[in-house]
C-alpha positions as CSV (number, residue, x, y, z in Angstrom):
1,X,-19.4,17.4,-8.9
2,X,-18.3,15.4,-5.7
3,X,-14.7,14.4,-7.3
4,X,-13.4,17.5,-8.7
5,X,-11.6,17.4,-12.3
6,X,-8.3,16.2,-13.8
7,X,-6.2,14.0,-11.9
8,X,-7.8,14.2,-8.6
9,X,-11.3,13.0,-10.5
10,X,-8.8,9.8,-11.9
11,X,-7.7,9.0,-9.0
12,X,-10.4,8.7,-6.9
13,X,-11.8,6.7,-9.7
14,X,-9.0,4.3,-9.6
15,X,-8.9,4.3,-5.5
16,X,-13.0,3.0,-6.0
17,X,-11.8,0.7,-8.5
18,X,-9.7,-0.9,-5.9
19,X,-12.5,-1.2,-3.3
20,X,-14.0,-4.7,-3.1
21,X,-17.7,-4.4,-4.7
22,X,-19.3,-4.4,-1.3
23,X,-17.4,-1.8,-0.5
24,X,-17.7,0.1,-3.7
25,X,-21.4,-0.1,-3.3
26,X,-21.7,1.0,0.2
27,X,-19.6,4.4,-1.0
28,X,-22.2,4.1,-4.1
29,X,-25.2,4.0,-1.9
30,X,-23.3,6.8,0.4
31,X,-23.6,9.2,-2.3
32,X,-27.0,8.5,-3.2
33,X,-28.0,9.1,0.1
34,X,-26.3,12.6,0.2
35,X,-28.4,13.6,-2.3
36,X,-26.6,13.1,-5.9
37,X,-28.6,11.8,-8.7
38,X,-27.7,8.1,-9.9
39,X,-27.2,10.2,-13.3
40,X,-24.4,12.0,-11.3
41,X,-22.8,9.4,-9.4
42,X,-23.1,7.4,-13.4
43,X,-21.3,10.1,-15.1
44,X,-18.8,10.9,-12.1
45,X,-17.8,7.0,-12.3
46,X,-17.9,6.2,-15.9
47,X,-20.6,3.4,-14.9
48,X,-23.8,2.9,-16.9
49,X,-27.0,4.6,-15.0
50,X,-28.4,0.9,-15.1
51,X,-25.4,-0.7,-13.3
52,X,-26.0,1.8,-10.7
53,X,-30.0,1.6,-10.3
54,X,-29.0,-1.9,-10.0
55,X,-26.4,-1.3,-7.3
56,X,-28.0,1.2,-5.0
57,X,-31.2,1.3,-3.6
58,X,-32.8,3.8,-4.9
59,X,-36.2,2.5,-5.5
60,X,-36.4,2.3,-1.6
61,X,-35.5,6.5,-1.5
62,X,-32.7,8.1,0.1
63,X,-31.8,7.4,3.6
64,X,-31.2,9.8,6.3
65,X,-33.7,12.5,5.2
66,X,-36.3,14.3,7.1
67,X,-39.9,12.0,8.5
68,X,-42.8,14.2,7.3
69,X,-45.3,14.5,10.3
């Protein structure tokens, strides 16, 4: 999991929390990209899955990944 346990995992939580919501969902969207399930990202924020399909773009698929030729 991409923010580790115990204090460090509330933290970053809070830091997120602090973020404007463009902001939050750019990081969102970041993560997605890198390859973590919205289930993941969900869990690792305490958001609802739905909030989070709703936030990043994952109907559109991940960014950044390899063009099949």
């Amino acid at each position: 999991m991409f923010f580790g346990g115990g204090i460090h995992k509330e933290m970053t939580k809070e830091i997120l929390n602090t973020l404007p919501k463009r902001d939050q969902t750019q990081i969102l969207q970041n993560l997605y990209d890198k390859g973590y399930s919205v289930p993941e990202i969900a869990k690792a924020t305490d958001m609802p899955v739905q909030t989070l399909y709703n936030r990043v773009d994952a109907h559109r698929g991940r960014k950044n990944q390899p063009v099949a030729e």
